[in-house]
N, C-alpha and C positions, 0 to 999 in steps of 0.2 A: 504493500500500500504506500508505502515512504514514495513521492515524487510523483504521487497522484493528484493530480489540479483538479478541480470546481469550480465552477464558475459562474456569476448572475449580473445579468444585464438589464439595463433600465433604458429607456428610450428619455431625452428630456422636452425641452418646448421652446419655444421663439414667442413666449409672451403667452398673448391669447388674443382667441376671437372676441370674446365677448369678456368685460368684468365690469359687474354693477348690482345692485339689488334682485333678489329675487322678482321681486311684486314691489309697485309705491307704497309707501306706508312711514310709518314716525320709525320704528325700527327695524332696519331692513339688516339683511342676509348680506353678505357679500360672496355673488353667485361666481363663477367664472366659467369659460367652454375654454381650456388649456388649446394650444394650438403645438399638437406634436411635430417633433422636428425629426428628421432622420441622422442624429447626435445622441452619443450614449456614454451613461457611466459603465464600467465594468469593476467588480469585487471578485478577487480570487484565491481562492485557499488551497493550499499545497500542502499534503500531508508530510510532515516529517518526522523527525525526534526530538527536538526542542520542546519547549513551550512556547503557543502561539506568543507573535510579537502584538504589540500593542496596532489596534488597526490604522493604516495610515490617511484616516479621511474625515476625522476631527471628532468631536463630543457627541454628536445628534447617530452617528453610524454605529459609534462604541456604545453609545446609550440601547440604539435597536438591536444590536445585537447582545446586549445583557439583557433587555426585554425579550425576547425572542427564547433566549434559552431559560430564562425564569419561568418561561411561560409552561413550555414543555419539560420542563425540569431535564434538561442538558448541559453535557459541561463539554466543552471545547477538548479537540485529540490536539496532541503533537503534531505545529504544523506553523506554517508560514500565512499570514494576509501580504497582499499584494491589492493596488487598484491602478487607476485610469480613467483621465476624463475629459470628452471631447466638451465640456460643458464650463462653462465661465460663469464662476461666481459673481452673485449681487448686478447679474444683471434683466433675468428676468426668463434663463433657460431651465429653469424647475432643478437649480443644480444639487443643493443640501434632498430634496424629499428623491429625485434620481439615485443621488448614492445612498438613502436610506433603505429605495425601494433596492437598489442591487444588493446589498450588505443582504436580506432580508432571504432574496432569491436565491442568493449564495450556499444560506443558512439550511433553506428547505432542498436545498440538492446534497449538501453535506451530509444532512442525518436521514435521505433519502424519504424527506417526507413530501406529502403531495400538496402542491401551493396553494393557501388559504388564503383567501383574500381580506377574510374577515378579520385574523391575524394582523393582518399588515395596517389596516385601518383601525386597527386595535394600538398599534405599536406608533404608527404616524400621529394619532390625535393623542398622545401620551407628549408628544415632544414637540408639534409647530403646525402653523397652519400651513395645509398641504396642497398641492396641485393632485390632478387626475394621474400619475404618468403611469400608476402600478396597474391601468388599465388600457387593454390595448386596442381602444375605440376613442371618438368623441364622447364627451358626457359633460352636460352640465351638469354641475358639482359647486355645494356650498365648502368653500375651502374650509372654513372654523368649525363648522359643525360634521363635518368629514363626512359626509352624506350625498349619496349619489341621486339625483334628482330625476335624470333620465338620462339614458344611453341614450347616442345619435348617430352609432353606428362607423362602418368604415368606405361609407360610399364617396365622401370628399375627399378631395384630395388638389393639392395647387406645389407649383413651382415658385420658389420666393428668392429675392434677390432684397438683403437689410443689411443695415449698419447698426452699430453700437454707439450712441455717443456717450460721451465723457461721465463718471462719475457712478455712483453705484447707489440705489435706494434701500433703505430700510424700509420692510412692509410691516414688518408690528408698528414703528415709528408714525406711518403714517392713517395706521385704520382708523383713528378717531378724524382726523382729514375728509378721508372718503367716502367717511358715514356721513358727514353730513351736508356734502356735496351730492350724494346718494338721494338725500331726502329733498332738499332742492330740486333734483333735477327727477325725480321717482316717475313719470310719467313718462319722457322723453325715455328714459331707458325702460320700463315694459314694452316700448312699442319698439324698441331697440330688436331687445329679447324676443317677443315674438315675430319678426322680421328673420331675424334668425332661425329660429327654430323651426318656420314656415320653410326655409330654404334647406335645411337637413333633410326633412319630411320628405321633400318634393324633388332630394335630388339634384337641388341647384346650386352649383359652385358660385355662379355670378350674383345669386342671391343673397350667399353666404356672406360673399364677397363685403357685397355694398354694406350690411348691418355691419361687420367688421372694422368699416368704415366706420361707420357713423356711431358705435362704440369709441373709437382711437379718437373721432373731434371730439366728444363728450365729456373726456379722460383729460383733454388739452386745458380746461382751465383750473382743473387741482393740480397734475403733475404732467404738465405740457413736453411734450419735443420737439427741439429747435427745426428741427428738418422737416417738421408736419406739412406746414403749408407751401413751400417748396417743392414738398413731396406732393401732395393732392393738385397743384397747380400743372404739372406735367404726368399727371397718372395717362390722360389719355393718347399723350407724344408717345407713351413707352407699351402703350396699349395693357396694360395691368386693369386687373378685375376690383383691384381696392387696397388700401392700405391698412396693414394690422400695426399692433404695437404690446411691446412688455408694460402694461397699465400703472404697474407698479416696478417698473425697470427701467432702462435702458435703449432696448432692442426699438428698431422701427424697420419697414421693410414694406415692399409692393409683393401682391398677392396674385400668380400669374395663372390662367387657366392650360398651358402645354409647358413643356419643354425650352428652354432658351436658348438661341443658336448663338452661335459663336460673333456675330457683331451685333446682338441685342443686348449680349453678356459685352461687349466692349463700351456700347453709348452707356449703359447702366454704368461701368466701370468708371466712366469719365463724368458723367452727372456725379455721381456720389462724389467723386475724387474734387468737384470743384466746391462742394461742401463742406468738404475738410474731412472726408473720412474714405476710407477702403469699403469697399462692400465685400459681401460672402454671399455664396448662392446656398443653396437648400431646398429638397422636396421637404413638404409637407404635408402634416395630414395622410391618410390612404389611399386615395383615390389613383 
């Protein structure tokens, strides 16, 4: 068994389609539809003869994985952690709940057990409010109350070309913020929400698309990004289905219905660049 690997993968996110109240109202939910990215943490366990070393992916992993085995009453064999991660912190790619969910899936392949999902949303609302990732569909999902609201399945799916700008958000820091931005604006975002949800239902990426949009302006007067209207002002030069954003991040990015060819990825290359930032491409979504 000595030099035997395991190993659990987490897919992360490029923000979200949708984050705002479930329904209007004086106390609202903060809903989110995570916008999965094809970027991954990975956690790997190497059986050997030592004693496991301390896991190397911070306090919230080492916390799941002591939750995890308190649960099942297990104790760690002689063996090595290892990780990896396509995913940048603090900015709005599900990076800490991805490596919690890997640590997690790691865990249920190590003691060959078969993956509970109730476990892991057991283990997540024990430690931070969470995205959807340990799910491998769309869903709107109340993050704090870690509650799945409804699957929306894996019939979407988009090509995205985003940037990062500068700086990195704290999301506990600012929920008192966006609750009551939330409440203000409770109206505009239901019709947001089901604009959305009408566009999963029905199959429509360009549907999707536009609410995504009109989430991201929504979003622009509590925790704005500088490239928004820049970016909305040439959406239809570059022929993009709508623009998403990390609500509570960083991340911003056009939301494309195919594939990008090599001189849409260059004008994309050189708009972004005269922004002041790099861009990255990325599928999204399943579709």
């Amino acid at each position: 068994m000595t030099g035997c690997t395991v190993s659990g993968v987490c897919h992360g996110t490029l923000g979200e389609l949708y984050q705002g109240p479930l329904r209007a109202g004086p106390d609202p939910d903060i809903a989110v539809v995570s916008f999965p990215v094809d970027r991954h943490s990975w956690v790997h366990f190497t059986h050997g003869t030592d004693p496991p070393n301390p896991l190397p992916l911070g306090e919230k992993s080492a916390t799941a994985a002591r939750l995890f085995l308190e649960h099942f009453g297990l104790t760690l064999p002689p063996g090595r952690w290892s990780a990896h991660s396509d995913l940048r912190m603090g900015v709005g790619m599900a990076s800490s709940t991805a490596d919690i969910v890997a640590t997690l899936r790691c865990l249920f392949r190590l003691f060959t057990l078969p993956y509970d999902a109730d476990v892991v949303l057991g283990v997540l609302a024990a430690i931070e409010r969470a995205d959807s990732v340990f799910l491998d569909e769309f869903a709107l999902y109340l993050s704090g109350r870690h509650r799945v609201v409804r699957r929306l399945g894996t019939d979407i799916g988009f090509h995205t070309a985003y940037i990062t700008e500068p700086g990195t958000v704290d999301t506990a820091a600012v929920t008192s913020l966006l609750l009551a931005h939330y409440r203000r604006h409770g109206e505009e975002y239901e019709r947001c929400l089901t604009d959305l949800l009408k566009g999963f239902a029905s199959g429509d990426p360009a549907a999707v698309a536009r609410a995504a949009t009109a989430s991201a302006a929504l979003s622009q007067s509590v925790l704005p990004k500088a490239s928004f209207d820049s970016m909305l002002a040439h959406q239809e030069r570059f022929g993009a289905d709508g623009v998403f954003v990390a609500h509570t991040g960083c991340l911003i990015g056009y939301l494309f219905p195919g594939r990008l060819d090599a001189d849409l990825k260059s004008e994309l290359s050189a708009f972004f660049h005269s922004l002041g930032h790099q861009c990255s491409f990325a599928p999204g979504g399943y579709g």
